[in-house]
N, C-alpha and C positions, 0 to 999 in steps of 0.2 A: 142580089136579086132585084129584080124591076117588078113596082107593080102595076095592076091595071083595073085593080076594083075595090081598093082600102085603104084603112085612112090610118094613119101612124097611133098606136097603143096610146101613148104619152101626151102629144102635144095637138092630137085629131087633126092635123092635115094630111092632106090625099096625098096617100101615094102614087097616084095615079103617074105612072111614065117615068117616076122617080124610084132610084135603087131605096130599098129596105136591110133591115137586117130581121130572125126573127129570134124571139126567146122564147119560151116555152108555150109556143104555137102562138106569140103575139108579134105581131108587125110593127117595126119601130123605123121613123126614119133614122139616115144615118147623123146626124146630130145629133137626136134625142140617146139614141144608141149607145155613142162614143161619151156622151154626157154620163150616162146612166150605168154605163156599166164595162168599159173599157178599163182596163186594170194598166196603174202608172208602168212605163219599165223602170226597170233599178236603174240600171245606168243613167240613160237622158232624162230621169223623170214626170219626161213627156206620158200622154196617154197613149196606148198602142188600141189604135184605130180598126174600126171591122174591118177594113181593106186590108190592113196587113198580120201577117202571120204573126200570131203571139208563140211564141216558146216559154215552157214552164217548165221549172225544177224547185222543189220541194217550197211548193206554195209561194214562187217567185215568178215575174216575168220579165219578158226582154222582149224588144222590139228586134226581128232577125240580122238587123243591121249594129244591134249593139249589144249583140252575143258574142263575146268576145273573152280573150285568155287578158288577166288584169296585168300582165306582167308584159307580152311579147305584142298583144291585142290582133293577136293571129284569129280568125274568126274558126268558130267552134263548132257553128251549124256542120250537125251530122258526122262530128267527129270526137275521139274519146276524149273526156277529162274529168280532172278532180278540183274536188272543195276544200280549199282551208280558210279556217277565218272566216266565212262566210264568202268568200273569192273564188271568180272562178279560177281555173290554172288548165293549160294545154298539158297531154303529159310528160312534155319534154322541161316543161318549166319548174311542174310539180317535182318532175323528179332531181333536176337543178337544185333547187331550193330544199327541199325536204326527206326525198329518199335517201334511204341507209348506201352508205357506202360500204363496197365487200373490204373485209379484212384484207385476203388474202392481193387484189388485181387494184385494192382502191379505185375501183370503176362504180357506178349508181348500179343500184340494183332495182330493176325497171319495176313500178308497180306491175301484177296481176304475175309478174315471175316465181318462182319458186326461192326462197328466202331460208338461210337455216343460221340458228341460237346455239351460240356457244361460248361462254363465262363474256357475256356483256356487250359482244363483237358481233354483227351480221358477216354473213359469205353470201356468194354466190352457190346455188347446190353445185353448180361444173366446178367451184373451185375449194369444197369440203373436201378435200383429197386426203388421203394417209401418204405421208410424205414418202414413203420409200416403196412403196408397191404403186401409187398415183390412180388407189382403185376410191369410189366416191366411200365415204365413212356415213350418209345418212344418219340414221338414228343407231347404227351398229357403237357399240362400247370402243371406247378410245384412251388413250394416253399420249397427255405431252407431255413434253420435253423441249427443252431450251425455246419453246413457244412455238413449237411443232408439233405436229397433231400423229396418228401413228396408230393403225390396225391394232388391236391387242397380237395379232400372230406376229406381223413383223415387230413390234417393238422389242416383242422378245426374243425373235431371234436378231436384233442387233445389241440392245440392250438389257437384259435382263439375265441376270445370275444364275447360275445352276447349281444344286446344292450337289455339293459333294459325296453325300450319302446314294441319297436315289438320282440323282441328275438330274432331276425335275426343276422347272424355272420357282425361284422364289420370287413370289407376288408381292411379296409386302412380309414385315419383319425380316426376321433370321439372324443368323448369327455365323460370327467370324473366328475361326479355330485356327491357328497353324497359317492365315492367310487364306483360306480357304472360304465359302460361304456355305451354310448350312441350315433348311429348315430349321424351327425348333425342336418341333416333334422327330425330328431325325438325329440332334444332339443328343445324343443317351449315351450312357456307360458301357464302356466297353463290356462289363461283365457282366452286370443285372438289368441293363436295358433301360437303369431308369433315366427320362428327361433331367438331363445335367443344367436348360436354360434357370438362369440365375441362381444356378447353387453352386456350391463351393466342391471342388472337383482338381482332378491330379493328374498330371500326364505321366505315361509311361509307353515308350518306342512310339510314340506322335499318336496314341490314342488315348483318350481321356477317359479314366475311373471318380465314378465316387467315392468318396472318403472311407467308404464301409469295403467298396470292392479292393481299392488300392491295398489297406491296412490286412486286410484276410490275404491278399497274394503276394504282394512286394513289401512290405513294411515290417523293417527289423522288431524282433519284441526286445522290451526291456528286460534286463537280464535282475530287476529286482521284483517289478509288479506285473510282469510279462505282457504287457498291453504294447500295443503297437507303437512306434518311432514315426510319426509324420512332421511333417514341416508345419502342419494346420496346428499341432499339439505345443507348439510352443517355440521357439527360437534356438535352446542350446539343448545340445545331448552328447553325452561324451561316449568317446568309444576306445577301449583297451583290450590287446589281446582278442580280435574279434565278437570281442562284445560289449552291447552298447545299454548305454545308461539316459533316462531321460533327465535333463539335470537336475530337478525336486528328488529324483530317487538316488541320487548319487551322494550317498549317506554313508558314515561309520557303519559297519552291520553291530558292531556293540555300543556306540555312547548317541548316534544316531546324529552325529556335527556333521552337516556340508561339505562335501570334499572339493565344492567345485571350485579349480584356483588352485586347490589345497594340493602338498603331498600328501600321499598317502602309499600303506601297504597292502598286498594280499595274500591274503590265507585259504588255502585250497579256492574257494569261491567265493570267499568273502572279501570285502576292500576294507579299511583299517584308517582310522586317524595313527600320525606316530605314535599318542602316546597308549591308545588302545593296543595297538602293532607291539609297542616295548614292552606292556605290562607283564 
């Protein structure tokens, strides 16, 4: 501004026909001014003068000639960029230097872009894909594999097991029968129904009994203490004449000596050490 009837705040010389500048309704010339109150810029730490345009960012200035990217020194005025370190940065440089590269494209993923977290890696959101449908996985529930990402639907219909009972996909556990996969809660006895995982259980024609169903349907009884013949009850059981002995009962019926090994005789239904058999 020019004046023509005042005299400078500070130093009382006329403005008269000389430019001013003013601050809170006081008249200063432009020395007194540029002394008093013109703020350094960062860069040239010159003072940035009434005459020229001061730009400010966060309690900073520059002279518009030394707003500039610290890195390319491409000038800034009126165009995007970012702060690191207290520096400024263009956002071609910023993101050079500092932005996330996508997992999937290794390409920078531009500030103000849409950005997505998963076990420690950025992507691009166009390139969070489910690897075999190539539909976007956002925030939807996922499964990798071999470092592939993967729909929950298709994963299971490329990979994921069907249990042989209900044919339904198993998630997680189960169990493996005959080669087969099998919920747990679907592994039962063939006769009582009951959950066979981690008990001790009997096949019979490729379907699995427990020890109580197997011994009540299929299991020879002993022909001393009539309890059941399994494989579970012990290792030896002898068998004569269609009938069978667990070997602890396979006894003299009178002197009550071990036959097992042994000869021996029988009498109607009894079996006999010799010397019992002779007496």
């Amino acid at each position: 501004m020019t004046s023509t009837n005042t005299d400078c705040h500070y130093c009382l010389q006329s403005l008269r026909g000389r430019k001013y500048a003013l601050r809170e309704e006081n008249a200063y010339c432009v020395s007194c001014y540029d002394s008093l109150f013109a703020n350094p810029c960062e860069e040239c730490k010159q003072p940035i003068e009434c005459d020229s345009k001061d730009l400010a960012y966060k309690g900073r200035h520059w002279h518009e000639r030394c707003f500039k990217c610290a890195k390319c020194s491409r000038s800034l005025v009126e165009k995007p960029f970012a702060a690191k370190d207290e520096l400024l940065l263009c956002t071609e440089c910023y993101s050079d230097e500092y932005s996330s590269k996508c997992f999937h494209c290794q390409k920078t993923i531009m500030p103000g872009s849409r950005k997505m977290e998963f076990k420690g890696s950025s992507w691009h959101e166009s390139c969070f894909v489910c690897q075999y449908c190539r539909q976007p996985l956002g925030t939807k529930p996922l499964i990798t594999k071999d470092n592939e990402n993967y729909c929950v639907p298709c994963f299971e219909k490329q990979f994921a097991h069907h249990c042989y009972s209900c044919k339904k996909v198993i998630t997680s556990g189960g169990v493996t029968y005959h080669d087969q996969p099998w919920h747990k809660e679907c592994f039962v006895c063939a006769g009582c129904k009951t959950q066979l995982s981690g008990q001790r259980f009997i096949s019979k024609d490729e379907y699995p009994y427990c020890v109580d169903c197997f011994s009540k349907l299929y299991a020879k009884k002993c022909a001393v203490c009539k309890k059941p013949i399994t494989a579970l009850g012990g290792p030896k059981f002898i068998s004569f004449e269609e009938r069978q002995w667990h070997g602890e009962c396979f006894n003299c019926a009178k002197c009550s000596v071990s036959l097992v090994g042994q000869g021996f005789l029988t009498r109607q239904d009894d079996i006999l050490c010799h010397e019992c058999g002779s007496a």
